[in-house]
C-alpha positions as CSV (number, residue, x, y, z in Angstrom):
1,X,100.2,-101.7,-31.0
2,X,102.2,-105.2,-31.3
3,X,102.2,-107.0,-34.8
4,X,102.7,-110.3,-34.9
5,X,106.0,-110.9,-36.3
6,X,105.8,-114.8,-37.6
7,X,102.3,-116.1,-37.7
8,X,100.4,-113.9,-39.9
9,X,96.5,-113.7,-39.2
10,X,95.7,-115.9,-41.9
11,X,98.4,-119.2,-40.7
12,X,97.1,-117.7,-37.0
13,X,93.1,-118.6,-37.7
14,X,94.5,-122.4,-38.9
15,X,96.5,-123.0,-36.3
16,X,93.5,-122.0,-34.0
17,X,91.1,-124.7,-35.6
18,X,94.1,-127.3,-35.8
19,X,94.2,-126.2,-31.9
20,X,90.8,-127.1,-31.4
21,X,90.7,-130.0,-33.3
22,X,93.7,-131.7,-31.7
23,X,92.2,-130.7,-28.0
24,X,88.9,-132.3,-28.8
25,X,89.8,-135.5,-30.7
26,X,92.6,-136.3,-27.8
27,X,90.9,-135.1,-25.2
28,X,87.0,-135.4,-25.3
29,X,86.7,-138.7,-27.6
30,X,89.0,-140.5,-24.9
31,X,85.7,-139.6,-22.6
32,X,83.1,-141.3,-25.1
33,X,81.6,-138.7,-27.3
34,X,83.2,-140.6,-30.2
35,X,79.8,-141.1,-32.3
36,X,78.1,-137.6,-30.9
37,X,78.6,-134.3,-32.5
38,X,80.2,-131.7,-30.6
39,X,79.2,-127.9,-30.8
40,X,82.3,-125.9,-29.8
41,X,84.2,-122.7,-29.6
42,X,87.0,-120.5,-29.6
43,X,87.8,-116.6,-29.6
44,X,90.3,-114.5,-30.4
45,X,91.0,-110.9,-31.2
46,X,93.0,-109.9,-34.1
47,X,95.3,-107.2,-31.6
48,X,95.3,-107.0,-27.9
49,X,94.9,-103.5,-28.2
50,X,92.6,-100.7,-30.0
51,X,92.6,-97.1,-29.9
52,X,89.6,-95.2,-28.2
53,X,86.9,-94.3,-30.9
54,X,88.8,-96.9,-33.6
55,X,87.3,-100.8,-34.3
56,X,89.4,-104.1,-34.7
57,X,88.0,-107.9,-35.3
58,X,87.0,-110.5,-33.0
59,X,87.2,-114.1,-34.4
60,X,84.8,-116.3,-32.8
61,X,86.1,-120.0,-34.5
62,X,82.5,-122.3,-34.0
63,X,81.5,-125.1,-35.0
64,X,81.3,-129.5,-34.8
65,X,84.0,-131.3,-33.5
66,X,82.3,-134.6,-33.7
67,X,81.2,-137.3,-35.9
68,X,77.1,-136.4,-36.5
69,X,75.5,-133.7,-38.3
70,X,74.3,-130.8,-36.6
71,X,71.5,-129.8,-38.6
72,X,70.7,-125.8,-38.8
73,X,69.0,-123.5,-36.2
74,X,70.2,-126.1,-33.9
75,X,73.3,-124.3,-32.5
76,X,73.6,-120.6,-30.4
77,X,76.2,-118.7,-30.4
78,X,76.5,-115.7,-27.4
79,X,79.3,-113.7,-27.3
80,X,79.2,-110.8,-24.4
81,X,82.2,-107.6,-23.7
82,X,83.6,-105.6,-21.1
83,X,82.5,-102.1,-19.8
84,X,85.6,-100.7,-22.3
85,X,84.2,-101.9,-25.8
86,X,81.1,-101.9,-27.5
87,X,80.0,-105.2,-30.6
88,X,79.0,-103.0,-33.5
89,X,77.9,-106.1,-35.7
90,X,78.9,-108.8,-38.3
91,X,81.9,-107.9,-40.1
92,X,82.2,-108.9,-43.9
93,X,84.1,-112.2,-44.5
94,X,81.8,-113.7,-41.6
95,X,81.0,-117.7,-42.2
96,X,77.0,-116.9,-43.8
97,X,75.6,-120.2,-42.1
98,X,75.7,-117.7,-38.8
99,X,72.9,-115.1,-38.8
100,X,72.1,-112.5,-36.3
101,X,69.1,-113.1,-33.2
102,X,69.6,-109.9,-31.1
103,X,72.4,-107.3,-30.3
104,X,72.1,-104.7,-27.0
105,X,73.8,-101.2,-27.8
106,X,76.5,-99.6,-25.9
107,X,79.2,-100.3,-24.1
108,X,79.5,-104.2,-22.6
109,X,76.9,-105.4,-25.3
110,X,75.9,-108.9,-26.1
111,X,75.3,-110.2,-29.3
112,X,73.5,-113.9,-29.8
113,X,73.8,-115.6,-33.3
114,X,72.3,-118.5,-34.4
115,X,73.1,-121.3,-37.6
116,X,70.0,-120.2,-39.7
117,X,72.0,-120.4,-42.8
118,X,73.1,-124.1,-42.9
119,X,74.4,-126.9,-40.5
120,X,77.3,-128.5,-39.9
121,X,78.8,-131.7,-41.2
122,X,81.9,-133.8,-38.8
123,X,84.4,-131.6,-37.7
124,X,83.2,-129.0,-39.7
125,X,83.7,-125.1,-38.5
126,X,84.1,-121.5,-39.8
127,X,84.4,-117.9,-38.5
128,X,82.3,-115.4,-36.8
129,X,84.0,-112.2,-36.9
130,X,82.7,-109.5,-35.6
131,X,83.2,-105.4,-35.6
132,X,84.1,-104.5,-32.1
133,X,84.2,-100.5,-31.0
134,X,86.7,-99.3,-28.1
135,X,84.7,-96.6,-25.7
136,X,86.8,-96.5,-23.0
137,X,90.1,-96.1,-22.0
138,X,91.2,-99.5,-20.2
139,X,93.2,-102.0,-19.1
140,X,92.7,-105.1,-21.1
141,X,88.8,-106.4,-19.8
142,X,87.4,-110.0,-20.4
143,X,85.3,-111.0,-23.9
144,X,83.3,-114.2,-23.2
145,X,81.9,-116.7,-25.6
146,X,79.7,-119.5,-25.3
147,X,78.3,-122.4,-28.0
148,X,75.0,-124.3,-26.8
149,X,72.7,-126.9,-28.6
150,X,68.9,-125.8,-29.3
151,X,68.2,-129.6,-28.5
152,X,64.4,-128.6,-29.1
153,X,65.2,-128.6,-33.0
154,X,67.6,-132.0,-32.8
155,X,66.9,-134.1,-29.6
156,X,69.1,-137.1,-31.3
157,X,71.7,-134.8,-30.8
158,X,73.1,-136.5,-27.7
159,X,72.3,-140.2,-27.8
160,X,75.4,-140.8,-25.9
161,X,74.8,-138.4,-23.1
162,X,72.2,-138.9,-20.1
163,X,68.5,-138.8,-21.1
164,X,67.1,-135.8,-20.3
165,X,70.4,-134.0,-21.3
166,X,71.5,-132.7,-18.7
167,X,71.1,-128.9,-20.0
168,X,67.9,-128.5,-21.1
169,X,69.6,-126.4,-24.4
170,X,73.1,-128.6,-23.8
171,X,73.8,-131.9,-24.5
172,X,77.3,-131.4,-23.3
173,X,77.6,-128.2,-20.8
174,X,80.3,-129.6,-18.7
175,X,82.8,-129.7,-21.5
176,X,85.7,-126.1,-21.8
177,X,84.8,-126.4,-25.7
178,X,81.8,-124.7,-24.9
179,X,83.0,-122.1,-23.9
180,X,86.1,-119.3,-24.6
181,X,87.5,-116.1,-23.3
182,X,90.0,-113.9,-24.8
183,X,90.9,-110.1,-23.9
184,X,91.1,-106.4,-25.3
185,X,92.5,-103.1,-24.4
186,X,91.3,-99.9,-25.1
187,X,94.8,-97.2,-25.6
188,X,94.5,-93.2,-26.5
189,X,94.2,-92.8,-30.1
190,X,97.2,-90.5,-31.4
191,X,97.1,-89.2,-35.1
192,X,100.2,-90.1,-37.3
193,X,103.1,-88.2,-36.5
194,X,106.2,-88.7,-38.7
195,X,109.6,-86.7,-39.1
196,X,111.2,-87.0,-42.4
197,X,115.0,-87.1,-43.1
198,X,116.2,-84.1,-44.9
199,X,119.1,-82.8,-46.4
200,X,119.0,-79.1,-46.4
201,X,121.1,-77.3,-49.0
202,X,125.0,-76.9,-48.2
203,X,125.6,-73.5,-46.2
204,X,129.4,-71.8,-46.4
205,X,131.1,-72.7,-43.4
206,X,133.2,-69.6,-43.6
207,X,130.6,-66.8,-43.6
208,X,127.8,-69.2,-42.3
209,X,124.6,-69.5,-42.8
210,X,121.0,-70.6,-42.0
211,X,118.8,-73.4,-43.8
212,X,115.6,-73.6,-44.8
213,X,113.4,-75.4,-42.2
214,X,114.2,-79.3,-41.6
215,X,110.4,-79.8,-40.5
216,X,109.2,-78.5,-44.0
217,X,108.3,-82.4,-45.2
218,X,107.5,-83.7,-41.5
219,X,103.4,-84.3,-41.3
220,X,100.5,-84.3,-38.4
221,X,97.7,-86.4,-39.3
222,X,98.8,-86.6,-42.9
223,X,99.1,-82.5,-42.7
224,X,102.4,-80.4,-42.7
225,X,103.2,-79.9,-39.4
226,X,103.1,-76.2,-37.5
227,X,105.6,-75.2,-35.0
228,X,104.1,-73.4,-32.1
229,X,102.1,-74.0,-28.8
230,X,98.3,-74.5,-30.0
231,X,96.2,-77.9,-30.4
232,X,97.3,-79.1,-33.2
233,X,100.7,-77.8,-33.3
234,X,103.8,-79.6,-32.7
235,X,106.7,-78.6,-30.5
236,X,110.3,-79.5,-32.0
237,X,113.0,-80.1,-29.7
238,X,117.3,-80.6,-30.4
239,X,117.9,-84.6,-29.6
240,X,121.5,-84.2,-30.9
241,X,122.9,-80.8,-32.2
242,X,126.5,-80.8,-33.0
243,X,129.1,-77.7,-32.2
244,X,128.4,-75.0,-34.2
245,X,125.0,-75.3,-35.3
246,X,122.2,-73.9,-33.6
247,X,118.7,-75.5,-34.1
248,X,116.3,-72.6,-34.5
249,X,112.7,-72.3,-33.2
250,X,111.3,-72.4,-36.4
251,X,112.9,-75.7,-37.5
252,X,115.9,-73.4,-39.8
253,X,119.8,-74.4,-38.6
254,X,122.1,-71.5,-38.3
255,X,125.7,-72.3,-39.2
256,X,127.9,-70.3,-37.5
257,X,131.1,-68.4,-39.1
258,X,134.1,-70.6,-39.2
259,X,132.8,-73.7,-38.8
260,X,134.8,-77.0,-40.4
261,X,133.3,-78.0,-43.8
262,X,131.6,-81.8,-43.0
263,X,128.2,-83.4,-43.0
264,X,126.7,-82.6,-39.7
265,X,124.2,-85.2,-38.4
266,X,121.6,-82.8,-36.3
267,X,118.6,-85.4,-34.8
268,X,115.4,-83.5,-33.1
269,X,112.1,-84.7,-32.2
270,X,108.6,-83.2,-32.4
271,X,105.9,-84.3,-30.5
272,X,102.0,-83.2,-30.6
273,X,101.2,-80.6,-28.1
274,X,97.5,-82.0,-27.2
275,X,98.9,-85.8,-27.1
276,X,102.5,-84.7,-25.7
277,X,103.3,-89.4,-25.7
278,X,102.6,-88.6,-29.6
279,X,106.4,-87.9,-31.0
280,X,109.0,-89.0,-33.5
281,X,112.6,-87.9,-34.1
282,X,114.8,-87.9,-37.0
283,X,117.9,-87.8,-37.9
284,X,119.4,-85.2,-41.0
285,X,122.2,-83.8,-42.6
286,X,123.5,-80.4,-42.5
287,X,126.2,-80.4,-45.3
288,X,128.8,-77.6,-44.5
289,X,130.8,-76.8,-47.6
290,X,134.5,-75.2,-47.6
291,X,134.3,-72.5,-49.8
292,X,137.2,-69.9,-50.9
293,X,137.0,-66.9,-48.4
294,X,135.6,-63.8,-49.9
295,X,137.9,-61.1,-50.4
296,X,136.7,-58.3,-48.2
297,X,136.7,-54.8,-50.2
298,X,136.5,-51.9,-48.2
299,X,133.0,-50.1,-47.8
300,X,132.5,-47.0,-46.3
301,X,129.5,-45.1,-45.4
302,X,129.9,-41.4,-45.2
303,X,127.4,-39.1,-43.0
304,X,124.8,-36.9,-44.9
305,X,123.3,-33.5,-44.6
306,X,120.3,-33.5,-46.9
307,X,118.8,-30.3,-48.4
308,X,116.1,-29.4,-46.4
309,X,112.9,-30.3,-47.1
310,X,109.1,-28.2,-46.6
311,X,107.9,-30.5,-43.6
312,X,104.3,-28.8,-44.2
313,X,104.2,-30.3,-48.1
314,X,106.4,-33.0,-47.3
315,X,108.6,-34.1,-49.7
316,X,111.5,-36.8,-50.7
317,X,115.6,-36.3,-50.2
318,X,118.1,-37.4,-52.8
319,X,119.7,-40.6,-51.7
320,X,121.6,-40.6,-48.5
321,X,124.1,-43.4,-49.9
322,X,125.4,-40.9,-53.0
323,X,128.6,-40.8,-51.5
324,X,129.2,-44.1,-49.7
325,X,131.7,-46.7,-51.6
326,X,132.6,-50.1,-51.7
327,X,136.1,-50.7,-53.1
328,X,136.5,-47.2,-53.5
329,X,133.1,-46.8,-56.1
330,X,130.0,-45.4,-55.8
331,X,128.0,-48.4,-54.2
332,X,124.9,-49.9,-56.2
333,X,122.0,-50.6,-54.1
334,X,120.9,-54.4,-55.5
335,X,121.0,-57.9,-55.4
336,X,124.0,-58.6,-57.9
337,X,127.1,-59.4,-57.1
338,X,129.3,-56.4,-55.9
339,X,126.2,-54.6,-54.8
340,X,125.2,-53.4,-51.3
341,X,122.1,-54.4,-49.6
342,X,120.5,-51.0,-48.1
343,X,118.9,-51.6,-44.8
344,X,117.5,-49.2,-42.0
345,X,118.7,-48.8,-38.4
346,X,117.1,-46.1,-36.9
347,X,114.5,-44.6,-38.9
348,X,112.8,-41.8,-36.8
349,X,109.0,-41.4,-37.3
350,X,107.8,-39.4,-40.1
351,X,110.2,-40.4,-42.1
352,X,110.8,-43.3,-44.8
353,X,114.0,-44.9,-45.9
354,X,113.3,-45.9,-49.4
355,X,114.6,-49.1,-51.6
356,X,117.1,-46.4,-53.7
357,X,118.1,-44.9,-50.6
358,X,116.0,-41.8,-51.1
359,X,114.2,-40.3,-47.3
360,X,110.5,-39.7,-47.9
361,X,108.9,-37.0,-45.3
362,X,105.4,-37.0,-44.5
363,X,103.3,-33.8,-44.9
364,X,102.8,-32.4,-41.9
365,X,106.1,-33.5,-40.2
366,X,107.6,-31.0,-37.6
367,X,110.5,-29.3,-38.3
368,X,113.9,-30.4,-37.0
369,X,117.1,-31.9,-37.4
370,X,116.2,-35.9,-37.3
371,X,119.1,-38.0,-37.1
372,X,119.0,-41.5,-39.6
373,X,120.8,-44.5,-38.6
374,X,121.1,-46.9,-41.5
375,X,123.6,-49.7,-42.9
376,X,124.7,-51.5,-45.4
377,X,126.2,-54.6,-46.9
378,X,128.1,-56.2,-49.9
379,X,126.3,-58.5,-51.5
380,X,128.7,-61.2,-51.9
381,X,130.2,-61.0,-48.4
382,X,127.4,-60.0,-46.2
383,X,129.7,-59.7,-42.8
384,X,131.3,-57.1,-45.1
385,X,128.9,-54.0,-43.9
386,X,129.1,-50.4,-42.6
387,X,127.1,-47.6,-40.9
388,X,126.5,-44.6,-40.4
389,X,124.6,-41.8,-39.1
390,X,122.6,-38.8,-41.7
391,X,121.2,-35.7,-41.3
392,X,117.6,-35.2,-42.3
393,X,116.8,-31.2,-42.4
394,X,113.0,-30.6,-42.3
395,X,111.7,-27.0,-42.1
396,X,108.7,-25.3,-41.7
397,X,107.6,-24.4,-45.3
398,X,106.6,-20.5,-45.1
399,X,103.7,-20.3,-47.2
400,X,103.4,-16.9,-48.3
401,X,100.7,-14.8,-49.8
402,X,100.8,-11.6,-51.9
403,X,98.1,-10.1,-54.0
404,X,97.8,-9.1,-57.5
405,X,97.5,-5.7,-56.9
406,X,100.9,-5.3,-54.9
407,X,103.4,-3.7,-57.0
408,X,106.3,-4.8,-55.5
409,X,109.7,-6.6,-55.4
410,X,109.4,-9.6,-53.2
411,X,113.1,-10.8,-52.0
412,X,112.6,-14.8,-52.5
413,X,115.5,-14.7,-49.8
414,X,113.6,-13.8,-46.8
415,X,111.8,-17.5,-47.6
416,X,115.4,-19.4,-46.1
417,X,116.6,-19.4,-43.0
418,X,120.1,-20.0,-41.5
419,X,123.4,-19.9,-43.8
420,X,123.1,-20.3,-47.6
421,X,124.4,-19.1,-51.0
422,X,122.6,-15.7,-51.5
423,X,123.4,-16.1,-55.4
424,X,120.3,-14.8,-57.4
425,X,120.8,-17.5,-60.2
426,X,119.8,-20.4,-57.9
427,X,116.3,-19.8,-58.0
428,X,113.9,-20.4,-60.3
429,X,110.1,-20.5,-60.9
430,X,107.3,-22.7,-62.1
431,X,103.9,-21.7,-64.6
432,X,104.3,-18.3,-66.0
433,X,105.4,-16.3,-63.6
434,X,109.1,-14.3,-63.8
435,X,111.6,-13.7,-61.2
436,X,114.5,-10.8,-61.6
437,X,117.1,-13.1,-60.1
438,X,116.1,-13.2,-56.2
439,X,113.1,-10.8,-56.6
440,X,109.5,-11.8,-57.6
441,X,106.7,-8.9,-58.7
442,X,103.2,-10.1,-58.3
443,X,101.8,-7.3,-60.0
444,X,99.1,-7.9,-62.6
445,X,99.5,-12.2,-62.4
446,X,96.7,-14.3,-62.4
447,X,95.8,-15.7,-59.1
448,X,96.8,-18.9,-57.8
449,X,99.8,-20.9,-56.3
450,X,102.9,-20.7,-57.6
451,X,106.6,-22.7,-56.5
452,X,109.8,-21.2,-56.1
453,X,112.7,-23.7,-56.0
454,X,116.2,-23.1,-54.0
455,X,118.5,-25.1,-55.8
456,X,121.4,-25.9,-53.7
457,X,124.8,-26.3,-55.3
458,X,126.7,-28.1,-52.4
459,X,124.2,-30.9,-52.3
460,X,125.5,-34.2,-53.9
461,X,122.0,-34.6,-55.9
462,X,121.5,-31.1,-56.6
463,X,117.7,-31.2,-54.6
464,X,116.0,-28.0,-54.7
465,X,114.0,-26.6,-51.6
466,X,110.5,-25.8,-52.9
467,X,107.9,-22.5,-51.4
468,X,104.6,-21.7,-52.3
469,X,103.6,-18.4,-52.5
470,X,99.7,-17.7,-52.9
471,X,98.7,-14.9,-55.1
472,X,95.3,-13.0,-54.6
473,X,92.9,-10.9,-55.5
474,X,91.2,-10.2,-51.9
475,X,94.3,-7.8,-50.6
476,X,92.5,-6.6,-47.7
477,X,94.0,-3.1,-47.6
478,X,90.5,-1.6,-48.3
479,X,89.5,-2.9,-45.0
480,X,92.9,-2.2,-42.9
481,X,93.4,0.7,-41.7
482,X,96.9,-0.2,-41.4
483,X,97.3,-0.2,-45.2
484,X,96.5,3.9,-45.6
485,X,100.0,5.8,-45.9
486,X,99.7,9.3,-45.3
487,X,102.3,12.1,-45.8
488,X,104.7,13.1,-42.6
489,X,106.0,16.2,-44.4
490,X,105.9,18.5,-47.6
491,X,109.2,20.4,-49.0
492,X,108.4,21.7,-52.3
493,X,111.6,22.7,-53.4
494,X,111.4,21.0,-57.0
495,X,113.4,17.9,-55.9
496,X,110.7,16.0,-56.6
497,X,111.0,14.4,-53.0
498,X,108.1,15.0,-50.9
499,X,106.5,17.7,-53.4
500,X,103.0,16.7,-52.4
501,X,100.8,15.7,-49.6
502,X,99.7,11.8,-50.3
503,X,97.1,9.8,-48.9
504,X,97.8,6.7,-50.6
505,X,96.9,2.4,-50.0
506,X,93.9,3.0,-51.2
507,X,93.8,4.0,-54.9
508,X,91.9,0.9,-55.9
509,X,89.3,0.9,-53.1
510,X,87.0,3.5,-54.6
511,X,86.5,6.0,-51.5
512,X,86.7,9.6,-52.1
513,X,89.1,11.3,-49.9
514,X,87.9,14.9,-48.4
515,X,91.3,16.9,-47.0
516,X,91.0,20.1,-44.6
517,X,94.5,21.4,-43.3
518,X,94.8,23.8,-40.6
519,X,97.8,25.9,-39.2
520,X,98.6,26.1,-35.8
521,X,96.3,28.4,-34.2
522,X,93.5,26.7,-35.8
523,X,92.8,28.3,-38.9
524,X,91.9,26.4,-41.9
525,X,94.6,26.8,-44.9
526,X,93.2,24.3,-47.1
527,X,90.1,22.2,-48.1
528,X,89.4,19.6,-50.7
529,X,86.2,17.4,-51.6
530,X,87.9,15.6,-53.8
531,X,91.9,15.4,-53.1
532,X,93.8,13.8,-55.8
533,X,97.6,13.9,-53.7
534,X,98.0,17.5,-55.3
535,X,98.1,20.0,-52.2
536,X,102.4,21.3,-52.4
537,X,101.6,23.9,-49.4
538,X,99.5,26.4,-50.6
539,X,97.2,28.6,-49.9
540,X,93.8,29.0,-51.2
541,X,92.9,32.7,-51.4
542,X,90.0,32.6,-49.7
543,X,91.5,30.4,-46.6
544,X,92.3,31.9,-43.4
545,X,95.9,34.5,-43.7
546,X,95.6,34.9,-47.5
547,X,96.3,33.0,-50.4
548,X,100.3,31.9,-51.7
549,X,102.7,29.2,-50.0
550,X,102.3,28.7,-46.2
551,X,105.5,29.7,-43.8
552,X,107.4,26.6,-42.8
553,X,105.8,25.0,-39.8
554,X,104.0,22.1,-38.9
555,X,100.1,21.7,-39.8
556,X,97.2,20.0,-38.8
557,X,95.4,18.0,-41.2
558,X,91.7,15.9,-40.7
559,X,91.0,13.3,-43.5
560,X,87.9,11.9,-44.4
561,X,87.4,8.6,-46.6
562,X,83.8,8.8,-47.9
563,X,83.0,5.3,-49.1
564,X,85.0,3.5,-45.8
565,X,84.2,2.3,-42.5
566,X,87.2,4.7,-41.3
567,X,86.4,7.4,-39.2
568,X,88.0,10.4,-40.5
569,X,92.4,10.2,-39.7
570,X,93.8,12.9,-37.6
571,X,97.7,14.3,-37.5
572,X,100.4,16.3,-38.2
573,X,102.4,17.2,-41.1
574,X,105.4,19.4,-41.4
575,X,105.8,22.0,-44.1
576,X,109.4,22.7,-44.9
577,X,111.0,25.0,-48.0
């Protein structure tokens, strides 16, 4: 909306009454109303222009512009708008002597005022100003005013003019002063947009750079603006962007590498996305420094083969960077100077490239060779960077279960798989079990879990690959017939190998084991109720042939276990000498 740029409002309402004043001493006095007062008239709005749903003033100047008195309640006052604007009521400020009579609502109101708070004296006047409400978007529509005498409450008013006057409520209707028009538009009301100068912080112009945000202090209504595409965002467009800058979509400036040290004048605009006529643009500096290039040290990122890890249990690798370097060092993963900045490529799923450079694996990940891309940087030249591709082993963890009972040597070996170090030493064992090198006895333990680690020695970190084994009580062999080992042959010579027929498996499940043995043409050699793995190929004396050893041959045997769910075993046995 236009300001007025010379006359202020204040010199502007003067210079209307001067106005006035002028036209009716020079112009009606000349036409004999010298000694007659002279009701008139003139409005004016304050701006030519207001925004849909906002208010402005209307200045109605009224008053005499003659010689007599005009007593009160002799004077009204209508004042009537277009279809685009609504009178809302007396404004403060408003000359008192003018009171309200009636007011219609809505949109082309009239409002009708009369001089119940005093009269006027010669070319005496003041200022109606009244509240006026734009409804409608419009081209500028006509405001009308109009001054009459209430010649009913002063009929002396017009002893110059023709008896009757000749307006029954107008001593003077023929005269313009009686009457005034004046004009108003009604525009789209946009909130306050503004876009602020900024001066982002200098960036190197030989490794280059981005900035923080140049929109970060522009406002929206008297809020900080948002970037995007919704009602109430504002979309930011490049007016001016010089070479080698790049105006980002969320208000940053990337600098790129190389580019001449200067301050860099970058001008954009942002407009509202509901009111897209609602914008501003600004102009700021991008200071672009010249700073001493960066030595460039040599980093190197070396390919890993990690220890394998359980994938049933899960587990965490030592650090895949152990044996990357910068300048010839081991790198430091940090945020210092001469650090590296550790950041993940390729990071298959399952799997978790830690801060330290450490690879966490989920429990229950499948087993496999899972290939790790990951890179990294120096701290102080971050173009300075390398990558590289590691190995991260995951097996399936063989969990393994023995039981209390089994006196045995379990080889801890036949838990790996594929080529390793069979050294005894590089195992070891948590809570109080014992291992003979590579071979664990789970004879007599208590029952529970217990974790063997497989240190490897050609690992950089030295990780161990851990195995549970599960010790129980509930063996099962009582219940398997699998688990009963009986004798295939007897030779008692006195070599102590194979001296006695054995029915063994099951010393701890309580049965009672009948034996009957019978040669080959089906005569029963030997029977026991009871056997207690003591039968060496003898003969009872009252069996079948006599008693002493049996000829070499094979046998027949039937075996009862009294106590099982077995049906009785059946087979062969050789007898040698």
């Amino acid at each position: 909306m236009k300001k007025m740029s010379v006359i202020n409002k204040k010199n502007m309402k003067t210079l209307n009454k001067l106005i006035i004043l002028f036209f009716i001493v020079f112009v009606f006095i000349s036409k004999g109303y010298s000694q007659n007062a002279d009701p008139g008239i003139g409005i004016l709005m304050a701006q030519s222009s207001v925004a849909q749903g906002s208010t402005e003033i209307l200045r109605a100047t009224v008053g005499n512009y003659g010689n007599s008195t005009i007593v009160s309640n002799s004077l009204r006052v209508t004042i009537s708008v277009g279809t685009n604007v609504e009178i809302i009521g007396i404004a403060a400020g408003s000359d008192p002597r003018w009171g309200q009579l009636t007011l219609t609502t809505g949109s082309a109101n009239t409002i009708r005022l009369t001089n119940t708070g005093g009269g006027f004296t010669s070319f005496d006047i003041g200022d109606i100003l009244l509240i006026v409400k734009g409804n409608v978007l419009s081209t500028p529509t006509i405001i009308s005013g109009n001054i009459v005498y209430i010649t009913a409450n002063n009929p002396l008013l017009c002893g110059g003019c023709a008896f009757p006057p000749l307006n029954a409520s107008q001593g003077n209707a023929s005269n313009p002063n009686d009457n005034s028009q004046t004009s108003l538009a009604v525009t789209v009301s946009f909130p306050a947009i503004v876009a602020v100068v900024d001066t982002p912080p200098s960036v190197n112009g030989i490794t280059g750079g981005t900035t923080s945000s140049l929109t970060l202090n522009d406002t929206l209504d008297g809020m900080p603006v948002v970037i995007g595409a919704a009602p109430g965002n504002v979309v930011l467009s490049g007016t001016t962007v010089p070479a080698g800058l790049t105006l980002n979509a969320d208000g940053t400036v990337t600098i790129a590498p190389n580019t001449p040290p200067g301050n860099y004048i970058l001008t954009y605009k942002i407009c509202e996305v509901s009111n897209t006529a609602n914008c501003d643009s600004v102009s700021s500096t991008i200071p672009v420094s010249s700073s001493t290039p960066v030595e460039v040290l040599f980093i190197n990122a070396l390919t890993d083969i990690t220890t394998a890890v359980n994938g049933i249990t899960g587990g965490t690798t030592c650090s895949l960077t152990l044996n990357d370097t910068l300048d010839g060092m081991p790198v430091v993963i940090g945020a210092a100077p001469g650090n590296v900045v550790l950041s993940g490529t390729t990071v298959p799923a399952g799997l978790t490239l830690n801060a330290d450079g450490t690879v966490t694996i989920a429990p229950n990940t499948p087993p496999g060779n899972y290939i790790l891309t990951y890179k990294i940087c120096e701290v102080s030249n971050p173009l300075n960077c390398a990558s590289v591709n590691s190995t991260v082993v995951v097996f399936t963890g063989i969990e393994t279960d023995l039981c209390i009972s089994d006196n045995l040597d379990f080889d801890l070996f036949s838990l790996l798989d594929g080529t390793f170090q069979r050294d005894p030493t590089l195992w070891s064992v948590s809570g109080n079990a014992t291992i003979n090198g590579n071979l664990f006895n789970p004879f007599g333990l208590v029952t529970g879990d217990y974790i063997f680690t497989y240190t490897d020695p050609t690992s950089e970190c030295l990780s161990g690959t851990e195995f549970t084994i599960s010790l129980n009580d509930d063996c099962g062999v009582c219940d398997n017939l699998d688990n009963v080992i009986i004798s295939k042959a007897v030779t008692p010579n006195g070599d102590q190998d194979n001296e006695y027929f054995t029915i063994e498996g099951i010393e701890n499940c309580g049965f009672t084991v009948e034996v009957e043995i019978f040669n080959r043409w089906g005569a029963k050699i030997y029977e026991s109720k009871d056997y207690q793995n003591n039968w060496n190929g003898f003969a009872h004396s009252n069996s079948v042939g006599g008693s002493g050893n049996v000829p070499a041959g094979t046998y027949y045997y039937i075996i009862n276990l009294v106590g099982s769910a077995f049906k009785p075993y059946v087979g062969y046995l050789y007898v040698g000498i």
